[in-house]
C-alpha positions as CSV (number, residue, x, y, z in Angstrom):
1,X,-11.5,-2.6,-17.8
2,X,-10.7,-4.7,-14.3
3,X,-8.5,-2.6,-12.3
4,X,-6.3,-3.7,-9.2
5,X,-5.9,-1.7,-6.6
6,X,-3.0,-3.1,-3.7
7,X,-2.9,-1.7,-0.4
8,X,0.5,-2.0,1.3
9,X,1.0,-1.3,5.3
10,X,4.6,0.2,5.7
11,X,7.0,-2.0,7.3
12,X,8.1,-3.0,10.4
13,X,9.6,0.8,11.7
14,X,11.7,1.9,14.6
15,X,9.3,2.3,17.8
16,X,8.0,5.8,18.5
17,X,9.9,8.0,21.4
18,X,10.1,11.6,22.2
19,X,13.1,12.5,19.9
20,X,11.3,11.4,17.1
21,X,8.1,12.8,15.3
22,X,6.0,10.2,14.7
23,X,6.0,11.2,11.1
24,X,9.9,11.0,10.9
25,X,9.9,7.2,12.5
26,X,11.9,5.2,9.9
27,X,12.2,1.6,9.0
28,X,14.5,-0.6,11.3
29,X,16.2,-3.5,9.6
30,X,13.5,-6.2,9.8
31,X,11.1,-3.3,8.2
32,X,13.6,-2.7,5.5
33,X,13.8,-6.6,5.1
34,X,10.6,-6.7,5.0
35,X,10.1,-4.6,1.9
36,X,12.7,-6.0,0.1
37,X,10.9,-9.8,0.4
38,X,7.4,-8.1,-0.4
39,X,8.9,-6.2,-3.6
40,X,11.2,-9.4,-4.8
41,X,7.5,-11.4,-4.2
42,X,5.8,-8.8,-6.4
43,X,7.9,-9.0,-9.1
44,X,8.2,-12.4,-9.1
45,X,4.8,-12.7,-9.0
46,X,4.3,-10.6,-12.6
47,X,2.5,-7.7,-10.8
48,X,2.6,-5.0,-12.4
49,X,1.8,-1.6,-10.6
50,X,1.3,1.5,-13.0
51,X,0.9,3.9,-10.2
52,X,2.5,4.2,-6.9
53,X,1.3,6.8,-4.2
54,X,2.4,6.9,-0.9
55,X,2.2,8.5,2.2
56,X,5.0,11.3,2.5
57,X,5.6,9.8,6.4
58,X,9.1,8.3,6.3
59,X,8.3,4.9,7.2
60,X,5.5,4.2,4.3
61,X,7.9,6.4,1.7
62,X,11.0,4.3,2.1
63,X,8.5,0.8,1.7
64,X,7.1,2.4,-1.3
65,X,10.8,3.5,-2.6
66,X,12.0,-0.6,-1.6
67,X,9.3,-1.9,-3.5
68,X,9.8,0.3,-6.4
69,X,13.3,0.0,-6.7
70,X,12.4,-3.8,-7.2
71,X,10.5,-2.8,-10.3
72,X,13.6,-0.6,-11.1
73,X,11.5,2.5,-10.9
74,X,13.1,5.5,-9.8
75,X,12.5,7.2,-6.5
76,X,10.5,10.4,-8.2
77,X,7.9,7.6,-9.9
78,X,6.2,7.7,-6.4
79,X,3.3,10.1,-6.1
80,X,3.2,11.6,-2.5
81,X,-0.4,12.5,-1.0
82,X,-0.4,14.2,2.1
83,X,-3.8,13.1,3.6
84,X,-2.5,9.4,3.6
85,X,-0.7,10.1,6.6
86,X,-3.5,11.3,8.6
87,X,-7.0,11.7,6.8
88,X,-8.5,9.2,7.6
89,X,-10.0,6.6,4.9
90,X,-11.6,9.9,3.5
91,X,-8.5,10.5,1.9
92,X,-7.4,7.1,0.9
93,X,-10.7,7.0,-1.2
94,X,-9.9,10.5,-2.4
95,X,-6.4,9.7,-3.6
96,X,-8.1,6.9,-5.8
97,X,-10.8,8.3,-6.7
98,X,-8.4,10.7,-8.5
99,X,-5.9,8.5,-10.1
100,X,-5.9,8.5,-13.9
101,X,-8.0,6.2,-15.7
102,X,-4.7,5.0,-17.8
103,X,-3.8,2.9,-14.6
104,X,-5.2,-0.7,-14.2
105,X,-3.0,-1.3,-11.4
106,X,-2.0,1.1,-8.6
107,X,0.0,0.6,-5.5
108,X,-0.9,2.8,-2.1
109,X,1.3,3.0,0.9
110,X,0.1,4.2,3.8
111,X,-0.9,3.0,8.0
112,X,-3.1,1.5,10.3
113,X,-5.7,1.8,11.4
114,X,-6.4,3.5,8.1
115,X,-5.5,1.3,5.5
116,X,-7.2,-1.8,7.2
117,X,-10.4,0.4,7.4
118,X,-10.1,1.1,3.9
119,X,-9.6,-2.0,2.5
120,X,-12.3,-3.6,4.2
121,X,-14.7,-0.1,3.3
122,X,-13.5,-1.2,-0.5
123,X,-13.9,-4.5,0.0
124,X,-16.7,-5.7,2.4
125,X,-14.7,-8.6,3.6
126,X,-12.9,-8.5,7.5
127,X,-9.5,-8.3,7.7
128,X,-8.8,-7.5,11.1
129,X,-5.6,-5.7,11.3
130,X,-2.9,-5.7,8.3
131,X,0.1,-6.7,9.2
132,X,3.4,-4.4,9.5
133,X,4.4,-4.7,5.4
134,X,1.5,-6.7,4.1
135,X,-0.2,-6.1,0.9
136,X,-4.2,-6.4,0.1
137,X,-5.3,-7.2,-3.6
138,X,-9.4,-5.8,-4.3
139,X,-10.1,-5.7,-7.8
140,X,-12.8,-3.6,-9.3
141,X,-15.1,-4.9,-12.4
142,X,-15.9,-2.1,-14.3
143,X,-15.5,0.9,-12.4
144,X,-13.8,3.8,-13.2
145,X,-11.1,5.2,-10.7
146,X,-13.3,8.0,-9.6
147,X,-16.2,5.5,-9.2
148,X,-14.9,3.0,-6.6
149,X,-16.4,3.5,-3.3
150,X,-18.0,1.3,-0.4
151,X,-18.0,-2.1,-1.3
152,X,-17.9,-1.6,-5.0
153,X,-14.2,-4.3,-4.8
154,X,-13.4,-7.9,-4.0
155,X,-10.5,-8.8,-2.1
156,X,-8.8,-11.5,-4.1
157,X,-5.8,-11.7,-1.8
158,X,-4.3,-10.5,1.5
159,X,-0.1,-11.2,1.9
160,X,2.4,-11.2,4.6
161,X,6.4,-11.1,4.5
162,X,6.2,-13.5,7.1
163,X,4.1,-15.3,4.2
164,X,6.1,-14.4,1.2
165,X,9.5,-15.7,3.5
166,X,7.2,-19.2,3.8
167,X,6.8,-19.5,0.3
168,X,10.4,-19.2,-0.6
């Protein structure tokens, strides 16, 4: 069974300063803007995510809770996985690797310089840097969840708000 895995950068958040903890960093109001075009694309689009798993960081949990609420899923229908904040690609692969084979299409949440490392680790292809909020589409052939690894995907598509807002 083709599976679909899309990788989403978190939006556009407020900038980092010593009051803050990086990991507490929200979405300012292009980021949330941003997340509301990309979910309203997705849907509109027909995609259909069976799985959601973000990073627990505040900034890539509110994009994943925008997006969701697009698909009217509630807030508790987004699987949190530590190591997505600051694993490394290690644990990107790792919270794949375990998702359950019932899923065709899973949505990820999570940060650069990770997720752009990741996707094109999956992938093969360059991407250079995702942009804040954009989505990347690889599909697999016939592997199993647990069975993707290095250049085992193709990427079939790579979207921007600034995109989706072009298109509309």
């Amino acid at each position: 069974m083709k599976k679909t895995l899309i990788l989403v950068r978190h939006a556009t958040a407020e900038d980092q300063s010593f009051r803050i903890r990086d990991f507490d960093r929200n979405l300012n109001s292009k980021g949330l803007s941003e997340s509301l075009a990309m979910g309203k694309w997705l849907v509109q689009e027909g995609v259909k995510p069976g799985f959601f798993v973000s990073s627990p960081a505040s900034r890539a949990f509110k994009t994943a809770e925008i997006i969701a609420g697009q698909y009217k899923l509630p807030v508790d229908a987004i699987q949190t996985q530590a190591g997505i904040y600051d694993g490394g690609p290690r644990a990107y692969l790792q919270a794949v690797n375990t998702v359950q084979e019932e899923h065709s299409v899973v949505m990820l949440f999570g940060h650069n310089p990770d997720i752009t490392y990741f996707a094109e680790y999956l992938s093969g292809a360059s991407i250079g840097s995702m942009k804040k909020g954009s989505a990347v589409f690889i599909e697999f052939k016939e592997q199993k969840w647990e069975e993707i690894s290095a250049k085992t995907g193709d990427l079939v598509l790579y979207k921007t708000p600034k995109q989706v807002r072009e298109d509309e």
